[in-house]
N, C-alpha and C positions, 0 to 999 in steps of 0.2 A: 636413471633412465638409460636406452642405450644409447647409440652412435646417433641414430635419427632421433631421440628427443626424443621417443613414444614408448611408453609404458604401459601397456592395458590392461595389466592388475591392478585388483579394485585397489583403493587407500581405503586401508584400516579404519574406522572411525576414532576409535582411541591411540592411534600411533601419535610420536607426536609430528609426524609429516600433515596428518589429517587435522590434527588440534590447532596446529597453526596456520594453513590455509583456512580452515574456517572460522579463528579467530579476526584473519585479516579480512575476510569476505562479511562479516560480520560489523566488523566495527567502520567500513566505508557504508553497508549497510542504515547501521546507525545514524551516521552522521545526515544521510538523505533525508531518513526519518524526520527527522528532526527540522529541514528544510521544507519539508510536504506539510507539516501539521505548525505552521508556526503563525501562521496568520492569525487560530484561534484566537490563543492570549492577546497577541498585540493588536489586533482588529480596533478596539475601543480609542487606542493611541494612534493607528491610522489614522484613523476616520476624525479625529479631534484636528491633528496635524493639518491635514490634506485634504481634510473635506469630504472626502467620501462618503458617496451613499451606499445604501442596502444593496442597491445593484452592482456598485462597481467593488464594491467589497466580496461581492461573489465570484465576478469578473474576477477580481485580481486572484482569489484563492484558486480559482478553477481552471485559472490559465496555464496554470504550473499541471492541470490534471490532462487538458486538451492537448498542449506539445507532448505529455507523457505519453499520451495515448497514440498520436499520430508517428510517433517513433517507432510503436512495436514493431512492426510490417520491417520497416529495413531494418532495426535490431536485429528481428530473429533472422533475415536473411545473414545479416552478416557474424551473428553466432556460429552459424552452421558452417560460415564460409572461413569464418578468422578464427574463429575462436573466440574465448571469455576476455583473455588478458588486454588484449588490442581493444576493445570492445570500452573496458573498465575503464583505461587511460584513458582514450581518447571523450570519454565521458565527460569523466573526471576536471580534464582541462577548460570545457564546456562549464562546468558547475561553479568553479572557481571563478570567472569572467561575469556570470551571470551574479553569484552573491555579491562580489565585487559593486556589481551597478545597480543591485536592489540597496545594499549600504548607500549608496551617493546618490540614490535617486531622489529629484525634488518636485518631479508632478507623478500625477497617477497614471499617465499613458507610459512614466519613465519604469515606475514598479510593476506595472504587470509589464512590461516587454523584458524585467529581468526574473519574474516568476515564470516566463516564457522559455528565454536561455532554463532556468535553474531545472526544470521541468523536462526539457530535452535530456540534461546532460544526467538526471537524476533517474531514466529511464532503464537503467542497466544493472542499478544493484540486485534488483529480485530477480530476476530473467538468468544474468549472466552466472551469477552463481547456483541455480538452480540447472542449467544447462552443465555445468561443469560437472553438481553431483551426481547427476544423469550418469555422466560419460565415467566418471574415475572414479563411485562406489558404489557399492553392493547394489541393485535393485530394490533389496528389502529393506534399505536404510535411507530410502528415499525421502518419505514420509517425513523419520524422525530426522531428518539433517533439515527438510523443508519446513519443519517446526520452529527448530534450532531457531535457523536465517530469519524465517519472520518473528518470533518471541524474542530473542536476543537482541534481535535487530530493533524489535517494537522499543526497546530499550529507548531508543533514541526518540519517540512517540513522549515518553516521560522529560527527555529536556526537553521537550518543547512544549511544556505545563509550567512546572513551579520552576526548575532552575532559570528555564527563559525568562519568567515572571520577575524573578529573582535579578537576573543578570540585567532585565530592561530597566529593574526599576535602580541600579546601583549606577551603570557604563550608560543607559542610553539603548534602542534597539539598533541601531546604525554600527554602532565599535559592537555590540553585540552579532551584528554578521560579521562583520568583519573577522572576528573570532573565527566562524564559523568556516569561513574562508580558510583561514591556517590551516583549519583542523582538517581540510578537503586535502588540502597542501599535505600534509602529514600521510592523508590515505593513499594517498595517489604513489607514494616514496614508497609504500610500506606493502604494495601490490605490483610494482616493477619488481621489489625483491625477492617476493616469496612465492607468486602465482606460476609456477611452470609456464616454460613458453607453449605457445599455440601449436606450434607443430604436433599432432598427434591426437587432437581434439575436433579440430576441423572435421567434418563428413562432407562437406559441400565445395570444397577449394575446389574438386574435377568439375561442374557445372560449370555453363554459361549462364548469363544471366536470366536467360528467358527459360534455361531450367530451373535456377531457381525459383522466380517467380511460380515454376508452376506445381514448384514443390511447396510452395504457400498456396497456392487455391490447393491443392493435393489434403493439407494438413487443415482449412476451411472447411472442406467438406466430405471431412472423416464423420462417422455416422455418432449422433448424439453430441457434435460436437456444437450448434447453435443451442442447445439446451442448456448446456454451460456458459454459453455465449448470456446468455439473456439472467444467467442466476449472477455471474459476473457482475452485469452489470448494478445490479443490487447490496451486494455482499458488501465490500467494501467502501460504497459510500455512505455507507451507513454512519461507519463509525466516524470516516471523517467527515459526513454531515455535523456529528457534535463536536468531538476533540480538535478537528481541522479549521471550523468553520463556526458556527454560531452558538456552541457551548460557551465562549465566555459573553459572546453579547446577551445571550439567556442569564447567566448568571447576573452578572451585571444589570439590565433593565428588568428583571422581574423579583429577584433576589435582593438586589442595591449591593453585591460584593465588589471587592474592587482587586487590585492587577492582582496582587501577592492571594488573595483570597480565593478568586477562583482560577491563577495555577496552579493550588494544593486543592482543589476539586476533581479538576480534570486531572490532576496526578491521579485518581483514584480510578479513573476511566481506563488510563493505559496501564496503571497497573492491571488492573483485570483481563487487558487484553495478553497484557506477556503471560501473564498464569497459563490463563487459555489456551492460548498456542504452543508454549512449553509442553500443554497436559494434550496437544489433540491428537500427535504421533500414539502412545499409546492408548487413547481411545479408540481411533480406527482402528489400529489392530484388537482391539477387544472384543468393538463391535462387526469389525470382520466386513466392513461395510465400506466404501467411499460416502457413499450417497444417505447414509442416514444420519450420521453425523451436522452434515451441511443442512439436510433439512430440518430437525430439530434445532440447530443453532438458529436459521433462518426466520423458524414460526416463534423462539424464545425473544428473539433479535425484537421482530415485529409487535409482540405482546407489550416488550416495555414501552416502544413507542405510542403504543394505542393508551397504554396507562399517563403517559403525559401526557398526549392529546383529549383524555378524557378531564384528567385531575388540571390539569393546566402546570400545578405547580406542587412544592410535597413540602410536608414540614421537613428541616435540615439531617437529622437522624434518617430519615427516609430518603431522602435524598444523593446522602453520600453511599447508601445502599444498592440505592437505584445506581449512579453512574457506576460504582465496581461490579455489579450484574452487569450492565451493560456491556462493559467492557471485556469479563467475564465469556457470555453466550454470543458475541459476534467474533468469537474468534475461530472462527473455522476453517480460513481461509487454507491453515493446510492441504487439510482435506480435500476440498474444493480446488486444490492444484495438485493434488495425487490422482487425484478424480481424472483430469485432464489428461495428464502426463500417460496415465494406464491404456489412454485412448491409441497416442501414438506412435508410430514404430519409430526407432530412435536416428535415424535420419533426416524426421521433422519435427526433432523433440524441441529447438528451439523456435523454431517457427511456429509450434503449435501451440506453445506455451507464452509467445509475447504474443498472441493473435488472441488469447484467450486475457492476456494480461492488459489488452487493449479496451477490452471490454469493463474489465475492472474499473482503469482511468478514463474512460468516457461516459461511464455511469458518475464517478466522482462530479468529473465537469456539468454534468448535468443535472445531478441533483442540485449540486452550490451555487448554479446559476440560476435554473427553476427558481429555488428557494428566495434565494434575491429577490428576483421582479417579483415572488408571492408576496414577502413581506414589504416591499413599496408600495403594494397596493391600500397599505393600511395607515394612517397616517402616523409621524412618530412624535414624539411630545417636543416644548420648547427647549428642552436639553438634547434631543435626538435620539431617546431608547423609542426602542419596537414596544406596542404594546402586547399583551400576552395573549389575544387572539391570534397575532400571526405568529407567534412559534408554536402554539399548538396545530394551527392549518399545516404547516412545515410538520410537525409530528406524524401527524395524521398521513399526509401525501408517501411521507417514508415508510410507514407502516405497509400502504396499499402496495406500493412498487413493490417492497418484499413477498409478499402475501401474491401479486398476481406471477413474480420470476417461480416462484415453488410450484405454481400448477403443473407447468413443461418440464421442469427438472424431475419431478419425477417420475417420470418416463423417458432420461435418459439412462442409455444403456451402464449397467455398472459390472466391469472386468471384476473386481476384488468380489464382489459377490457372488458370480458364476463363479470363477475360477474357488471358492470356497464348497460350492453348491455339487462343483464336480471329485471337489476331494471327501465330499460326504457320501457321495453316489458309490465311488470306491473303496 
C-alpha cells in the first residue's frame, strides 16, 4: 500500500494477498456459522436439562436471529464509516463474552440473553466481508468471492450437525462452547493480522451522523429494493427453520433418531447447502440472470416443504435425499445478494446490503418463533416429542411464506439482465 494505507487496485482473486484475506474472512465466517445453527442438534438436550418448551426453544434459537437483525442498520452505518476490520474486532470480542455466558448459563432467561450477545456480535461476518469484496475486487468476481464466504463459510453449518453431535455427546455441550470460545479467540488474532487496516475503505468517515443516517433511508429506498426486502425474508429461514431449529426435534419425535444419528442427517442438509452455494457464482453467470436463479431456488425450496407437509414423513432412503436437495435448492443466497449489491451505488453498498441482510435475520426470528407457539398448540406426548401434525403445519406455513415472497420479487428490477439485454441489442 502506499504512504496513506490505500490501495485501490482490485486484489487479485488467486494472488496469495487475496487467498489469505479470504481464507481469514472465511474461517471467522465459519466459526459464527456454527454458533447460529447449533441449537438444532442440542435442542432435545436443552430442553431435557432446562426444561424448556416448543416456545422458548424458539425463543432462545431466534433470539440470536433478532439482535442479528437489529444490528444491521448501525453495522452498515459503521461499515461505511470505519471500515470491515474495526467492524470484525469489535464483534468479535462481543461473540466471545457471549459464548462464554451461553457455556455457564443455568436458566433459560440466562441462554437466550447469551444467544442475545452471540447474535449481536455474530452480525458482521457476512456483511463485513462482503463490504470489503465490494471495495478491493474486481466487480465481476463479486458473485464468485460471495459464493466463496457463504459455501465455505456454510462449512461451519456442517459442525454444527455431526461434529457438534459428536463433540456433545464425548465433552458435554457446555466445554463444547467453550471450545468454541477459543476458536473465536483464534479469529479474532488471525484478522488483527492479515485484514489491512481501515484507512482507505471507508466511504463515509467525511459524513455526519445525520448524513449518514440519510444515506440508509437513501439505500432503503433504492427502487426494487422492498422486493428483495420481503424475498429476504424467506430465503434464509428456510433452511435454518430445519438445520437451525427443528430438524433434530423432527428427527427425533417422528423418526425415534437420537443425538449422533440425526447430526449425520442434518450433515446431509449443510452438505447440499455448501455444493449449492459453491455452484451458484457460476450459475448466475450462465444464466446471465440475478433473479432467475433465486426464483427457481425459491419455488424448488418450497416444493420440498409441501412434500413433507403432504407425506408428513419418508421412508430413510428418501429421506436422506430429501434433506441433501434441500440443502442442495436453498442455496441461493448468493444470488440473492448479487441481486442487492447490483442495486447500489458503492457508497451505500454497506448500508444496503446489512439493510437487506436484516431482513434475512428477521425472517429467521420469525419463522422460529411463529413455529414455536404453532407447535404448542398441539399437545406433546408424556416424554415431550411434538406429534407429526405440527411439523407438518410448520412445513406447510414455510412453504406458503416462500411461495407468497416470489409473487413481488418478480417484478423487482434486475441490472445483470438489462445490462445483458443491452449487450445483445449491440
Amino acid at each position: 500500500m502506499n504512504p496513506k494505507g490505500r490501495n485501490d487496485a482490485p486484489i487479485r482473486l488467486t494472488s496469495v494477498v487475496g487467498l489469505t484475506l479470504i481464507a481469514t474472512l472465511v474461517a471467522t465466517y465459519m466459526v459464527s456459522q456454527t454458533l447460529r445453527n447449533s441449537i438444532g442438534v442440542i435442542a432435545p438436550n436443552l430442553a431435557a436439562e432446562l426444561g424448556l418448551s416448543a416456545s422458548q426453544l424458539g425463543l432462545l434459537s431466534s433470539a440470536f436471529f433478532i439482535s442479528f437483525a437489529a444490528a444491521q442498520v448501525p453495522l452498515g452505518l459503521a461499515l461505511d464509516r470505519f471500515g470491515p476490520k474495526l467492524c470484525i474486532l469489535v464483534c468479535t470480542a462481543i461473540v466471545i463474552v457471549g459464548t462464554g455466558l451461553f457455556a455457564s448459563a443455568e436458566t433459560p432467561g440466562a441462554l437466550i440473553f447469551a444467544r442475545v450477545l452471540i447474535g449481536l456480535g455474530c452480525s458482521c461476518y457476512l456483511m463485513a466481508p462482503l463490504a470489503f469484496y465490494a471495495r478491493r475486487f474486481s466487480p465481476d468476481r463479486f458473485s464468485t468471492l460471495a459464493g466463496l464466504q457463504l459455501g465455505l463459510g456454510t462449512l461451519g453449518t456442517l459442525f454444527a450437525t455431526a461434529p457438534l453431535a459428536m463433540s456433545t455427546a464425548a465433552l458435554g455441550w457446555r466445554m463444547t462452547f467453550w471450545l468454541i470460545a477459543g476458536a473465536m479467540v483464534i479469529g479474532g488474532v488471525l484478522v488483527a493480522l492479515v485484514v489491512p487496516a481501515d484507512r482507505g475503505f471507508a466511504l463515509a468517515r467525511g459524513e455526519s451522523l445525520r448524513e449518514s443516517l440519510a444515506g440508509t433511508l437513501a439505500a432503503i429506498r433504492t427502487p426494487s429494493v422492498t422486493r428483495l426486502f420481503l424475498m429476504q425474508l424467506a430465503t434464509y429461514s428456510s433452511f435454518a427453520l430445519v438445520v437451525g431449529l427443528w430438524g433434530g426435534p423432527y428427527l427425533t419425535h417422528v423418526y425415534g433418531y437420537g443425538l449422533v444419528e440425526r447430526g449425520d442427517l442434518l450433515f446431509l442438509a449443510a452438505a447440499g447447502q455448501v455444493v449449492g452455494l459453491v455452484l451458484n457464482g457460476p450459475i448466475e453467470r450462465w444464466l446471465r440472470s440475478h433473479k432467475a436463479p433465486v426464483t427457481l431456488g425459491a419455488a424448488l425450496t418450497a416444493a420440498l416443504f409441501l412434500v413433507l407437509a403432504v407425506a408428513g414423513s419418508l421412508p430413510p432412503l428418501l429421506l436422506t435425499l430429501w434433506l441433501f436437495a434441500f440443502g442442495l435448492v436453498s442455496a441461493y443466497m448468493p444470488a440473492l445478494i448479487a441481486h442487492g449489491k447490483s442495486l447500489f451505488p458503492a457508497a451505500l453498498t454497506g448500508r444496503g446490503l446489512t439493510w437487506l441482510n436484516m431482513g434475512s435475520m428477521a425472517g429467521v426470528f420469525l419463522t422460529q418463533f411463529a413455529s414455536g407457539v404453532a407447535i404448542d398448540l398441539f399437545p406433546s406426548s408424556p416424554t415431550g416429542a411434538y406429534p407429526l401434525a405440527a411439523y407438518r403445519l410448520v412445513f406447510a406455513l414455510q412453504a406458503a411464506f416462500l411461495l407468497a415472497a416470489i409473487v413481488p420479487y418478480l417484478r423487482a428490477r434486475d441490472p445483470a439482465h438489462q445490462k445483458n439485454d443491452v449487450v445483445s441489442a449491440t
